[in-house]
TIRO-2110 file (N, C-alpha, C; in Angstrom, 1 decimal):
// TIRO-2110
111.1, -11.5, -45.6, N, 1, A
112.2, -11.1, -44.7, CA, 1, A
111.8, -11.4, -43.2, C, 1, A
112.9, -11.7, -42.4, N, 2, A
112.9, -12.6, -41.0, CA, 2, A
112.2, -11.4, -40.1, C, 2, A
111.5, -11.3, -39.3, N, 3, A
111.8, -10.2, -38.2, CA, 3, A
113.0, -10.3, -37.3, C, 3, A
113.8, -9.8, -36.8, N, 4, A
114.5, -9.8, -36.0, CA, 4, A
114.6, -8.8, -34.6, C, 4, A
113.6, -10.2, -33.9, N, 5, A
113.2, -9.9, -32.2, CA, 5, A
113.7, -9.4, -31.0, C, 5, A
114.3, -8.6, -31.0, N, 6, A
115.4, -8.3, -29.8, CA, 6, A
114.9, -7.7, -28.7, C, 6, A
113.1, -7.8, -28.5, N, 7, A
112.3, -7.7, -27.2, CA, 7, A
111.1, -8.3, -27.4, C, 7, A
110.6, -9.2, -26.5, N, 8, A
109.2, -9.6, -26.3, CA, 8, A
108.9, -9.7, -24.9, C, 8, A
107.8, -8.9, -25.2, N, 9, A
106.6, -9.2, -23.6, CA, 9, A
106.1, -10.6, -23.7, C, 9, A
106.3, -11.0, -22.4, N, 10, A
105.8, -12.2, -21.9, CA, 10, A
104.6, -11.5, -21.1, C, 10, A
103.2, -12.3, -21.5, N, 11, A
102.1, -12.1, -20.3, CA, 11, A
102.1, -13.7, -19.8, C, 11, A
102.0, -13.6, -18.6, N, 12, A
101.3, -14.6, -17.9, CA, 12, A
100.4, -14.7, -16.3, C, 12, A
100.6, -15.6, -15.9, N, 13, A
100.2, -15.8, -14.2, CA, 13, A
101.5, -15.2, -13.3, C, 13, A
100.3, -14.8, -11.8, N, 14, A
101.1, -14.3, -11.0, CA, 14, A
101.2, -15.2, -10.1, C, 14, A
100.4, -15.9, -10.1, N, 15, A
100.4, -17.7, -9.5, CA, 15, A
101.2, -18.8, -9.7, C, 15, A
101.4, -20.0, -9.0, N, 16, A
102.2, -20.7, -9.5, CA, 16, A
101.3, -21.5, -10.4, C, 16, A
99.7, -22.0, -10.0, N, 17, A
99.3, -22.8, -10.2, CA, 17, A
99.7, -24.3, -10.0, C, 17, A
99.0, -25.5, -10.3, N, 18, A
98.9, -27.0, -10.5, CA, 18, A
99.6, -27.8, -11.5, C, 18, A
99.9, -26.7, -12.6, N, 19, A
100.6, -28.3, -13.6, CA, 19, A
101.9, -27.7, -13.4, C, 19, A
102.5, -28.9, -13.2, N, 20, A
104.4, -28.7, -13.1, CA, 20, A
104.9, -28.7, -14.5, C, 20, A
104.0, -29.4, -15.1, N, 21, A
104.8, -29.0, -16.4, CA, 21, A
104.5, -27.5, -17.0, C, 21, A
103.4, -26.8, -16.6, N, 22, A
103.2, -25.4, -16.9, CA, 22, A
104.4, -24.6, -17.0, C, 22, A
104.7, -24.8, -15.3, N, 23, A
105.3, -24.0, -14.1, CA, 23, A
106.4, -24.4, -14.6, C, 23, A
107.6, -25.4, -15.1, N, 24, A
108.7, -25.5, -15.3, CA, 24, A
109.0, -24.5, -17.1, C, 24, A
107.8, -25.1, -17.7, N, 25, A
107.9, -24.0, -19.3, CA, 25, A
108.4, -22.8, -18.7, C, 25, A
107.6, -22.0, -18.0, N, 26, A
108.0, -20.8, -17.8, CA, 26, A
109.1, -20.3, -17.1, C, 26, A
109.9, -21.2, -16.6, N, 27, A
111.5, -21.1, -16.6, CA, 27, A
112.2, -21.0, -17.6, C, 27, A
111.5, -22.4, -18.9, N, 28, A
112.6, -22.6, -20.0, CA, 28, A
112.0, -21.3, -21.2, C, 28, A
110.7, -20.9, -21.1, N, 29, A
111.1, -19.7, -21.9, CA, 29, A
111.8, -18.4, -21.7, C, 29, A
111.8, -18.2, -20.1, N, 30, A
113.0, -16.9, -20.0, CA, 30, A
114.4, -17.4, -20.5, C, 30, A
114.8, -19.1, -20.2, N, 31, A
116.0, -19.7, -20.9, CA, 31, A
116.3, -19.6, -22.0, C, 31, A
115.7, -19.6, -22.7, N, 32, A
115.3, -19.7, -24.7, CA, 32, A
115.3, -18.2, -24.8, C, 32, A
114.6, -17.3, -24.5, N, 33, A
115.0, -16.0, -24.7, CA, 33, A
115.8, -15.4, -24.5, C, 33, A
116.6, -15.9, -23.7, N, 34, A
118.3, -15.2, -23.0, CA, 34, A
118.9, -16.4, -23.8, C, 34, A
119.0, -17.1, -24.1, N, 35, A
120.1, -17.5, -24.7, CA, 35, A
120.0, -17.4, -26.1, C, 35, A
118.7, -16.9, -26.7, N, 36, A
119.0, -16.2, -28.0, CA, 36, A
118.7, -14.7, -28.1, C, 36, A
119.4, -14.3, -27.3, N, 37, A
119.6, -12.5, -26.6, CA, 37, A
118.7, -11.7, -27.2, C, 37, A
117.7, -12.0, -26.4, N, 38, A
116.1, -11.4, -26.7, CA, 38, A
115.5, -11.2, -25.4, C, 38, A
115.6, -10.0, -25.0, N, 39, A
115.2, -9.2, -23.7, CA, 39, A
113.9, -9.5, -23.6, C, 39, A
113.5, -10.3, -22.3, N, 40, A
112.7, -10.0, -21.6, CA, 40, A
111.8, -8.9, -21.1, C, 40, A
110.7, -8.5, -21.9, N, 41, A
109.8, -7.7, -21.4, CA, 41, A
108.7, -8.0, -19.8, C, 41, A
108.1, -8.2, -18.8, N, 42, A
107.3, -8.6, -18.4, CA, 42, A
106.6, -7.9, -17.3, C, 42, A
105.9, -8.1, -16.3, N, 43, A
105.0, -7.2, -15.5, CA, 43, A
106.0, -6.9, -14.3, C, 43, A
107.2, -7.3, -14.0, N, 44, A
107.5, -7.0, -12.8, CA, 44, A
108.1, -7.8, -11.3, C, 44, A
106.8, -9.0, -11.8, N, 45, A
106.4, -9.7, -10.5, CA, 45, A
107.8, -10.5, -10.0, C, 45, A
107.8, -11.4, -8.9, N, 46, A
108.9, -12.2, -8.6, CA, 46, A
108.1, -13.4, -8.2, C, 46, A
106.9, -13.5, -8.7, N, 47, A
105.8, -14.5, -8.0, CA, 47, A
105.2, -15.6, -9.4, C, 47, A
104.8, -16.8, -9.1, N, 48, A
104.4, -17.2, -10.0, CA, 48, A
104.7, -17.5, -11.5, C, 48, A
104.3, -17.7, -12.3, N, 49, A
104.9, -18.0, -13.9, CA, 49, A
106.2, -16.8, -13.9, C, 49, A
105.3, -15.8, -13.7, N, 50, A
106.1, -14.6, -14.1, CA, 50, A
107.6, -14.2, -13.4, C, 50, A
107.5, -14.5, -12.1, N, 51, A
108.8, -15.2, -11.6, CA, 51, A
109.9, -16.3, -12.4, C, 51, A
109.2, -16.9, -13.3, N, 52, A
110.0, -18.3, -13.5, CA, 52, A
110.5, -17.7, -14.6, C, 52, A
109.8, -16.9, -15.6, N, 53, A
110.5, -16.2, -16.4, CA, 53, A
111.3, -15.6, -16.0, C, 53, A
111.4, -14.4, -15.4, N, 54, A
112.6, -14.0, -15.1, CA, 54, A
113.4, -14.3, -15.1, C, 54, A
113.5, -15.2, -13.4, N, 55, A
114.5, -16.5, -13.2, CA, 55, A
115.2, -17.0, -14.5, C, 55, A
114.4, -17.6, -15.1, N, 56, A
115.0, -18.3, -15.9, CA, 56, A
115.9, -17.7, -16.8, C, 56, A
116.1, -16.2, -17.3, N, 57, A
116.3, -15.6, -18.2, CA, 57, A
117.4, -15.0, -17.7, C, 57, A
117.3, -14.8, -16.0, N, 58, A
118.1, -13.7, -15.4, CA, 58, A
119.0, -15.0, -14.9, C, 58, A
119.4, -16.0, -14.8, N, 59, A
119.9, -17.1, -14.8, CA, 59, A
120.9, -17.7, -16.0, C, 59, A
120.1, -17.0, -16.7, N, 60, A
121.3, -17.6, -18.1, CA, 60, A
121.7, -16.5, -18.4, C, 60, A
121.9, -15.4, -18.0, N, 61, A
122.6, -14.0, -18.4, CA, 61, A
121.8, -13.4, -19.3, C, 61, A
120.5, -13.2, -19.3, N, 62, A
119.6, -12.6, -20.2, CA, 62, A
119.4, -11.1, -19.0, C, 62, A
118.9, -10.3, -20.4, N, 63, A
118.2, -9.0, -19.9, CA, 63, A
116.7, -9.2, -19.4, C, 63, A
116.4, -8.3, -18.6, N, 64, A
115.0, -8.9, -18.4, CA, 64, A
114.6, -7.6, -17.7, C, 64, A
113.3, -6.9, -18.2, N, 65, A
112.7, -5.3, -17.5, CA, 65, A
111.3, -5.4, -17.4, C, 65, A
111.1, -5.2, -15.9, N, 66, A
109.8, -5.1, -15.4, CA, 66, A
109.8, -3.9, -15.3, C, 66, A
107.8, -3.8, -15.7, N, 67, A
107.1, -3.1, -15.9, CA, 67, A
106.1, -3.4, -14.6, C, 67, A
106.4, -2.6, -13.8, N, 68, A
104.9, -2.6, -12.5, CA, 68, A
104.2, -1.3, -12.3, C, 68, A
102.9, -1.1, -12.2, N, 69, A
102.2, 0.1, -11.3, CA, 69, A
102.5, 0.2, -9.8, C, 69, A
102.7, 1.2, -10.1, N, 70, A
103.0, 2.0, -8.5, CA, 70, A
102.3, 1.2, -7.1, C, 70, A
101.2, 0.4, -7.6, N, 71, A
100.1, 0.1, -6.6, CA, 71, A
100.7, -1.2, -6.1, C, 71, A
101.2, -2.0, -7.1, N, 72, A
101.5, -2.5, -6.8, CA, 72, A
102.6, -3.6, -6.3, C, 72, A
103.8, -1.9, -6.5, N, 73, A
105.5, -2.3, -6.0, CA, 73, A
105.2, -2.3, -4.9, C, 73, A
104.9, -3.7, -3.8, N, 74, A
105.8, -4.0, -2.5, CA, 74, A
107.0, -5.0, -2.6, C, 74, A
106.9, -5.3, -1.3, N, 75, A
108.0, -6.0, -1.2, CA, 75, A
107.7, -7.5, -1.6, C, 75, A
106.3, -7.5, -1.3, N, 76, A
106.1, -9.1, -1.0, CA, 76, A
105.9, -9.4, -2.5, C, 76, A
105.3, -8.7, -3.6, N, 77, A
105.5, -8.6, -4.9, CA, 77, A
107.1, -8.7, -6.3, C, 77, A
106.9, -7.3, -6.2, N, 78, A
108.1, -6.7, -6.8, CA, 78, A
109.6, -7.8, -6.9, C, 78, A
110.3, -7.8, -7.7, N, 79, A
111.3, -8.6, -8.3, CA, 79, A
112.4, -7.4, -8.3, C, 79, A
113.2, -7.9, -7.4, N, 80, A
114.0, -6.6, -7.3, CA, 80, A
115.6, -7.0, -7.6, C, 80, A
115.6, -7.9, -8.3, N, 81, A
117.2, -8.5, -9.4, CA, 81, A
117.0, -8.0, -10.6, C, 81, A
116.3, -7.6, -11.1, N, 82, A
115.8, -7.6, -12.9, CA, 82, A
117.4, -6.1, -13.3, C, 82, A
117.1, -6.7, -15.2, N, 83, A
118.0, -5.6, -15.2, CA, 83, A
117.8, -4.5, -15.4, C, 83, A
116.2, -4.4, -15.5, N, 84, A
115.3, -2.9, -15.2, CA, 84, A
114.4, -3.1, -14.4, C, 84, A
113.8, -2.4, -13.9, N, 85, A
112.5, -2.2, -13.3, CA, 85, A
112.0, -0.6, -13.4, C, 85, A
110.5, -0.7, -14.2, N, 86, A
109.8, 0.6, -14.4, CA, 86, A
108.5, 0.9, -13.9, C, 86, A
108.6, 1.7, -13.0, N, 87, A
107.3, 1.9, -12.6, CA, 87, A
106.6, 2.3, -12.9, C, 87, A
104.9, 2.1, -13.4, N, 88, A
104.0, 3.3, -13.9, CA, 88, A
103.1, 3.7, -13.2, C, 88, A
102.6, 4.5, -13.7, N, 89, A
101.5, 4.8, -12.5, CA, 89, A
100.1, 4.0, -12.7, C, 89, A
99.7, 3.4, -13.4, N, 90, A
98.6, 2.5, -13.2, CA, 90, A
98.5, 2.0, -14.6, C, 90, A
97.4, 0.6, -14.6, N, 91, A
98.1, -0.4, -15.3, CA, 91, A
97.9, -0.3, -16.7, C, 91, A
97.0, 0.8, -17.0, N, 92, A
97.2, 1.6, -18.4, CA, 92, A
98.2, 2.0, -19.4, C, 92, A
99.1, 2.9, -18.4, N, 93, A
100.6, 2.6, -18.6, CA, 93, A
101.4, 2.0, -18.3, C, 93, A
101.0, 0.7, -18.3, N, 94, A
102.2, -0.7, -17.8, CA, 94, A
102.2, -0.8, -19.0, C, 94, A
100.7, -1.6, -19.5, N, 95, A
100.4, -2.0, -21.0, CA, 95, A
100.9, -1.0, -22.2, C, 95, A
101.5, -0.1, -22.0, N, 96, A
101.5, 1.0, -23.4, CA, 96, A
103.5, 0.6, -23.1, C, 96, A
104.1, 0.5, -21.9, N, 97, A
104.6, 1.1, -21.9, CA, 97, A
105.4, -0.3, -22.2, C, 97, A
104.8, -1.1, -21.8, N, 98, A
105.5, -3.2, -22.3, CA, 98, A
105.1, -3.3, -24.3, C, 98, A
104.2, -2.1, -24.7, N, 99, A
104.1, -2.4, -26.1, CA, 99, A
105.7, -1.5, -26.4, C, 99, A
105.5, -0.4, -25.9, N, 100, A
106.7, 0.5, -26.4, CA, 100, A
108.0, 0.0, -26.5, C, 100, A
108.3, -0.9, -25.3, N, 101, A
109.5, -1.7, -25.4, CA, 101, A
109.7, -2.7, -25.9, C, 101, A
108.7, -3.4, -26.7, N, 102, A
108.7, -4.9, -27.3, CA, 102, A
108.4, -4.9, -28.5, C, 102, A
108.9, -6.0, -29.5, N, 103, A
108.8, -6.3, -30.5, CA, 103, A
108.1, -7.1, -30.7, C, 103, A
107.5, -7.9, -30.0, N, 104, A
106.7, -8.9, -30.3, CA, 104, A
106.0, -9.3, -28.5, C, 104, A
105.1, -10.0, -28.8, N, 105, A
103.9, -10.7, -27.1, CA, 105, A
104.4, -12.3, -27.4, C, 105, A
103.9, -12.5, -26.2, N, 106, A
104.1, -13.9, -26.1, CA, 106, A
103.3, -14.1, -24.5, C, 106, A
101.9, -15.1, -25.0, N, 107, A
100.9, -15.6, -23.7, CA, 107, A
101.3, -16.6, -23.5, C, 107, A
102.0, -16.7, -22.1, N, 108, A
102.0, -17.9, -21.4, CA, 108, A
100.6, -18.3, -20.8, C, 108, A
100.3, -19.7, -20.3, N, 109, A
99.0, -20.1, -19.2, CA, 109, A
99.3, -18.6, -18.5, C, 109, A
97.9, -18.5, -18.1, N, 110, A
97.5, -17.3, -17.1, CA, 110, A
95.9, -17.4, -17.1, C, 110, A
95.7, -16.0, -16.2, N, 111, A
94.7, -15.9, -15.8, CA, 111, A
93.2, -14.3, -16.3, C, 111, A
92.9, -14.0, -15.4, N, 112, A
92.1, -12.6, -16.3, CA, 112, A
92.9, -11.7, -16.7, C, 112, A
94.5, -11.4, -15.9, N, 113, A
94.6, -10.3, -16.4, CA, 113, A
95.8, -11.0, -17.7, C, 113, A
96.3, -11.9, -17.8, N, 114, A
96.9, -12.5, -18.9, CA, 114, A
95.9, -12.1, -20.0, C, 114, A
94.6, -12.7, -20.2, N, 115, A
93.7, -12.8, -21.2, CA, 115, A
93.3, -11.3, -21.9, C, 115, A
93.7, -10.7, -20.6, N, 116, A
93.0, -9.0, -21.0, CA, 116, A
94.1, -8.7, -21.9, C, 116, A
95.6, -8.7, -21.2, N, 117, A
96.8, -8.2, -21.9, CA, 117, A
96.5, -8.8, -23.4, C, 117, A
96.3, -9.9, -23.4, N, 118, A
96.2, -10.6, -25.0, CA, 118, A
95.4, -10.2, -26.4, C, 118, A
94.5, -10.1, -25.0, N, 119, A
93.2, -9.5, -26.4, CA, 119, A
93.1, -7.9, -26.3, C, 119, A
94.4, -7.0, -25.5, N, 120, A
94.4, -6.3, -26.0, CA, 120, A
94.7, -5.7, -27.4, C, 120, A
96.0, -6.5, -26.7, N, 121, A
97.2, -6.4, -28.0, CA, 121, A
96.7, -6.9, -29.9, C, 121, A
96.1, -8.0, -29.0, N, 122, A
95.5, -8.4, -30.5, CA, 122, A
94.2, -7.4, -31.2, C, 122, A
93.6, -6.7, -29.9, N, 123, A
93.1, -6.1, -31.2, CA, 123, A
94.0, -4.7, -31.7, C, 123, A
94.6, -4.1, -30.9, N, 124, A
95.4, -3.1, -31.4, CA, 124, A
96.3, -3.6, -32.8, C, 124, A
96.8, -4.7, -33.0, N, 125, A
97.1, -4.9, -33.7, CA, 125, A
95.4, -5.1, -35.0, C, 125, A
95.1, -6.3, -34.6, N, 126, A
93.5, -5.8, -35.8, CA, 126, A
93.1, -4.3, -36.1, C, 126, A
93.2, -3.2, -35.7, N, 127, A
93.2, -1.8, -35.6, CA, 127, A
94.2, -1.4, -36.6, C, 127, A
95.6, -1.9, -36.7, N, 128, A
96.4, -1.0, -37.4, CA, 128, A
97.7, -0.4, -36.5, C, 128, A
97.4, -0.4, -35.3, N, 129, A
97.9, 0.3, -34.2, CA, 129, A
99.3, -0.2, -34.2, C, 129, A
99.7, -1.4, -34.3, N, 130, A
101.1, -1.8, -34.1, CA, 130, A
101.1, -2.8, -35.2, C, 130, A
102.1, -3.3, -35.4, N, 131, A
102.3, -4.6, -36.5, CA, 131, A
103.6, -5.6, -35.6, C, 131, A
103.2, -5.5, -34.7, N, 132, A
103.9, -7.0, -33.8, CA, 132, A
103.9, -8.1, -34.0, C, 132, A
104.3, -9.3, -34.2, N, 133, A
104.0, -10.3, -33.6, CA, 133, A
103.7, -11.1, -32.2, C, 133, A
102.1, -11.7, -32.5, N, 134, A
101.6, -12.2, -31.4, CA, 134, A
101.5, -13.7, -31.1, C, 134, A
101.7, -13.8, -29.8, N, 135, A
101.8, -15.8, -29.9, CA, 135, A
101.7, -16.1, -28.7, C, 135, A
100.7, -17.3, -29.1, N, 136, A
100.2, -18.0, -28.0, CA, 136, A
100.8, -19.3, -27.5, C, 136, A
101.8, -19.7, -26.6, N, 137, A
102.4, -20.9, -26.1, CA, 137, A
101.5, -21.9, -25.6, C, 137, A
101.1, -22.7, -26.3, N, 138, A
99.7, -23.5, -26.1, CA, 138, A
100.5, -25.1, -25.0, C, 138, A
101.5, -24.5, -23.8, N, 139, A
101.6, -25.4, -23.1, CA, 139, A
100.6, -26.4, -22.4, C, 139, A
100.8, -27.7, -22.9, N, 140, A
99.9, -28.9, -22.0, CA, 140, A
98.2, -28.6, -22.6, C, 140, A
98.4, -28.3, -23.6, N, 141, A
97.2, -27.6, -24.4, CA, 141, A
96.1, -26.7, -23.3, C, 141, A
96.6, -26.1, -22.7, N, 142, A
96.0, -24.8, -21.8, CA, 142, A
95.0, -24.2, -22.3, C, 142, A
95.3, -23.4, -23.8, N, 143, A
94.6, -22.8, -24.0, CA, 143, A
93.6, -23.5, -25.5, C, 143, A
93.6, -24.6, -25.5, N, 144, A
92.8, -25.4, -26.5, CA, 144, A
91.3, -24.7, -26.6, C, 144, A
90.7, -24.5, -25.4, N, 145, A
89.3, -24.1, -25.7, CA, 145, A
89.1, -23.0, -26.0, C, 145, A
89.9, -22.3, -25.6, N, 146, A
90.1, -20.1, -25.9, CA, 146, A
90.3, -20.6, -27.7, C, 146, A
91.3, -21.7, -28.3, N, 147, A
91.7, -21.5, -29.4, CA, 147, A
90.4, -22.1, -30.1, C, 147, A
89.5, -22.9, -29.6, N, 148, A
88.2, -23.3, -30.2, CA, 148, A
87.4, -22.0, -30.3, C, 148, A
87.2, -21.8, -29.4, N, 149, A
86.2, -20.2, -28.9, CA, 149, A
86.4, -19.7, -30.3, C, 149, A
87.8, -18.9, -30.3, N, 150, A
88.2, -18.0, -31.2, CA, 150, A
87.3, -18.4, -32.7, C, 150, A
88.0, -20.3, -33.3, N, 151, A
87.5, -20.6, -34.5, CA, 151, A
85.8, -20.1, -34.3, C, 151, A
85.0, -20.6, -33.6, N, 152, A
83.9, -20.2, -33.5, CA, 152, A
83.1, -19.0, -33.7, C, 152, A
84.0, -17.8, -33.0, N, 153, A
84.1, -16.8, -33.2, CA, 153, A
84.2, -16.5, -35.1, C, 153, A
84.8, -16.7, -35.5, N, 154, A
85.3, -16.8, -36.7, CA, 154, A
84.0, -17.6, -38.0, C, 154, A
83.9, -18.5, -37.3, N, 155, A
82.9, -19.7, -37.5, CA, 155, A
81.6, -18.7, -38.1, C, 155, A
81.1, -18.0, -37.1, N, 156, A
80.0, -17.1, -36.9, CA, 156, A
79.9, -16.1, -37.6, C, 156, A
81.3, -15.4, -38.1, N, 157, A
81.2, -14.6, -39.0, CA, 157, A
81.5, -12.9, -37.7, C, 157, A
82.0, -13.4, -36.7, N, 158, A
81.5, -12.2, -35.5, CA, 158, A
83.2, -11.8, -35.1, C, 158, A
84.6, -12.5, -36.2, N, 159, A
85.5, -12.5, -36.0, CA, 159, A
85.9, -12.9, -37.7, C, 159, A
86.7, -12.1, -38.0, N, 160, A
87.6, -12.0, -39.8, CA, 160, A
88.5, -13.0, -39.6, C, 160, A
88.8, -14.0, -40.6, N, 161, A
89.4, -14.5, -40.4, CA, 161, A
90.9, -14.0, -41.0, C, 161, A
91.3, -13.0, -41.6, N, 162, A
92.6, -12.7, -41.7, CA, 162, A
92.8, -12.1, -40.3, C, 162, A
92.0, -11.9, -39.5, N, 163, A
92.3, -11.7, -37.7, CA, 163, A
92.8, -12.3, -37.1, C, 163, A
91.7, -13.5, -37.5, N, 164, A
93.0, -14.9, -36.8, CA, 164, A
94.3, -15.4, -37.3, C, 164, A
94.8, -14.6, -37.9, N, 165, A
96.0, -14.7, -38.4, CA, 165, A
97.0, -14.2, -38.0, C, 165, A
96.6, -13.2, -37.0, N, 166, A
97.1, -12.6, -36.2, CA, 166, A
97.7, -13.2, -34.8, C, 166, A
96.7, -14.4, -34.5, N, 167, A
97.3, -15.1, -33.3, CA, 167, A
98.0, -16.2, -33.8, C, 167, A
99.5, -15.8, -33.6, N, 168, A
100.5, -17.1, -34.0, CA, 168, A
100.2, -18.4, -32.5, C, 168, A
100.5, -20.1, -32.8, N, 169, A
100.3, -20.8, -31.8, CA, 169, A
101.2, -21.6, -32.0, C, 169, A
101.7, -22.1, -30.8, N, 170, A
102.4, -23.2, -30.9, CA, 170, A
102.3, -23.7, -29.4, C, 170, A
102.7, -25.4, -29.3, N, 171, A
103.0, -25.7, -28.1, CA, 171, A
104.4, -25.7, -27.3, C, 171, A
105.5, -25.2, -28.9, N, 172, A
106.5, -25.3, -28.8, CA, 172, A
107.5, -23.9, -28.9, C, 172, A
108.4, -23.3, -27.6, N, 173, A
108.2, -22.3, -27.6, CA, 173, A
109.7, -22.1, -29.1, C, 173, A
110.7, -22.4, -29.5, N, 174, A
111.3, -22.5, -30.6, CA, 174, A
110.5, -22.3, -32.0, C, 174, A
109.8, -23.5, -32.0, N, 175, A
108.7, -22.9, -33.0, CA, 175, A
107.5, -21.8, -33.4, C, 175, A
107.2, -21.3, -32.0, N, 176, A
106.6, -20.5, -31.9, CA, 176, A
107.6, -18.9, -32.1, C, 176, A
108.8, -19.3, -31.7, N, 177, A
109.7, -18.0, -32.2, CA, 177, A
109.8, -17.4, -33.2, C, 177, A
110.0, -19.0, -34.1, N, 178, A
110.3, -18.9, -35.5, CA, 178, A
109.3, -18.5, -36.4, C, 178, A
107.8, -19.0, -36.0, N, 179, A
106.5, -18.5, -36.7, CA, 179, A
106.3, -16.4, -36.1, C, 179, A
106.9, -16.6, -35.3, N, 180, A
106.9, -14.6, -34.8, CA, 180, A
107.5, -14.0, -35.9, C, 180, A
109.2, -14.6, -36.0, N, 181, A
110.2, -14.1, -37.0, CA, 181, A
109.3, -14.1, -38.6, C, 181, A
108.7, -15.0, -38.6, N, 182, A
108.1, -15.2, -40.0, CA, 182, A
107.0, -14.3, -40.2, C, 182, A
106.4, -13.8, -39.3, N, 183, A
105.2, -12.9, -39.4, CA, 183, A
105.1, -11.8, -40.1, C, 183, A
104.4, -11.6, -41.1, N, 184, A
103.9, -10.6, -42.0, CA, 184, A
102.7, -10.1, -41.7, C, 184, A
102.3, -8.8, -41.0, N, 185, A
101.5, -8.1, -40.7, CA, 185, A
100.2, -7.7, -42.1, C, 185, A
99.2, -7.3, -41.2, N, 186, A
98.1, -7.5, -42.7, CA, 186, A
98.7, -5.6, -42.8, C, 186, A
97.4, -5.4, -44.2, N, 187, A
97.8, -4.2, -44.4, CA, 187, A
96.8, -3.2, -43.6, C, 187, A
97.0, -1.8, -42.9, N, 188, A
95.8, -1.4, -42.4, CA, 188, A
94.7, -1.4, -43.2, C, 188, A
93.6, -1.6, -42.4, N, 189, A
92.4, -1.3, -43.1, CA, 189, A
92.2, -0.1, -43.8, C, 189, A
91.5, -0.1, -44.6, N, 190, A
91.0, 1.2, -45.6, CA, 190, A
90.4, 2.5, -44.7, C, 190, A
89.7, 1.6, -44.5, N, 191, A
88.5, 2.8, -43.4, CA, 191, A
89.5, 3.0, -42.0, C, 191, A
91.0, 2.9, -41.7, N, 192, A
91.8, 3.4, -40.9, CA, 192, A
92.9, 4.0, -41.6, C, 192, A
93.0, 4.2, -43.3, N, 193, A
93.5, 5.2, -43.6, CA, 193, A
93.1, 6.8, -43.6, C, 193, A
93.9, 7.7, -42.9, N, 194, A
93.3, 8.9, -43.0, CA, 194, A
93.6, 9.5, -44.3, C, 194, A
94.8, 8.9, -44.7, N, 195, A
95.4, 9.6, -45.8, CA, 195, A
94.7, 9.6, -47.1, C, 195, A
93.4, 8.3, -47.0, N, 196, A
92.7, 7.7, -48.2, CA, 196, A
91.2, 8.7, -48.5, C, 196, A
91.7, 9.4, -50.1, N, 197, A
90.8, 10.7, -50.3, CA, 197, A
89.2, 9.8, -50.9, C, 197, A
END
C-alpha cells in the first residue's frame, strides 16, 4: 500500500553555494511538491537552497510552513510570504516540531546543520520513534561520498544493514517521491518493545 504524502520536510543549505545546477534543483523541488499538493515543511529561511524551495513552491501555489527558533527570526533571515511561519524557542524544538508536521524528510545538498537534521531523523527512525519516509536527493552526485561512508559503515559491521534501508536515494526528485510512497518501515526492534514479556 502507497503512502500518501501530504507533508515533507525539506532539510538543506542556508547558502546559495557554487553549483547552479544545485541551486536551480532547489527551486524545482518546492515546484514538484506544490504541484503535487504536498506541503512544504522547512526551517523558515528566505536565504539560500532553502529560499529556493519555498520560492519555488510558494510560486506554483503550494503550501509551504516555516519552522524558525526565536534566535534566529530577523529580518535579514526570516521568510516572511510563507503560508505559515512557527516559531520555537530553540532548535530542539524546530526539529520535533518539522517531524510533527511531516510525513516524510527529504535532504537536499547542505551543510552541518543539513547533515545533523538527517542523521537525526534517521536514527529516530532506526529507534522505532517514527516510521517516515527518508530521502536523500543525490543532486550532481553531492552526496556520493556520505553514500560511500555509510556502505562502509555497513561494510564494517558498525551499521545494520536493514538501517540502510532506511535511507531512500535518488538523483531524481520524482523518483525519489515515488520510492518514499513505496516505503515500508522495518518492524520495531524487540529490545524497544516494552510490551514484550
Amino acid at each position: 500500500m502507497e503512502n500518501n504524502l501530504k507533508s515533507i520536510a525539506v532539510f538543506c543549505a542556508s547558502s546559495d553555494g557554487e553549483d547552479v545546477e544545485i541551486y536551480k534543483e532547489a527551486y524545482a523541488v518546492g515546484e514538484f511538491l506544490a504541484t503535487h499538493n504536498i506541503e512544504v515543511v522547512y526551517g523558515g529561511s528566505k536565504l539560500g537552497l532553502m529560499g529556493q524551495v519555498a520560492k519555488g513552491a510558494l510560486e506554483n501555489c503550494g503550501k509551504v510552513t516555516g519552522v524558525i527558533p526565536d534566535f534566529l527570526k530577523t529580518k535579514e533571515v526570516v521568510h516572511l510570504q510563507l503560508s505559515q511561519l512557527i516559531t520555537t524557542k530553540d532548535m530542539h524544538e524546530r526539529k520535533l516540531k518539522m517531524h510533527d508536521l511531516s510525513e516524510g524528510f527529504i535532504a537536499l545538498p547542505g551543510g552541518f546543520g543539513t547533515l545533523e537534521e538527517l542523521f537525526e531523523i534517521l536514527t529516530w527512525g532506526q529507534l522505532g520513534l517514527h516510521k517516515k519516509p527518508i530521502g536523500i536527493l543525490n543532486t550532481n552526485n553531492y552526496y556520493d561520498e556520505l553514500l560511500a561512508m555509510l556502505h562502509k559503515m555497513a561494510t564494517k559491521k558498525l551499521l545494520k544493514e536493514e538501517n540502510m534501508s532506511l535511507v531512500l536515494v535518488s538523483d531524481n526528485i520524482a523518483d525519489l517521491l515515488q520510492k518514499m510512497k513505496d516505503f515500508k518501515p522495518m518492524p520495531i526492534p524487540k529490545w524497544m518493545n516494552k510490551n514484550q514479556t
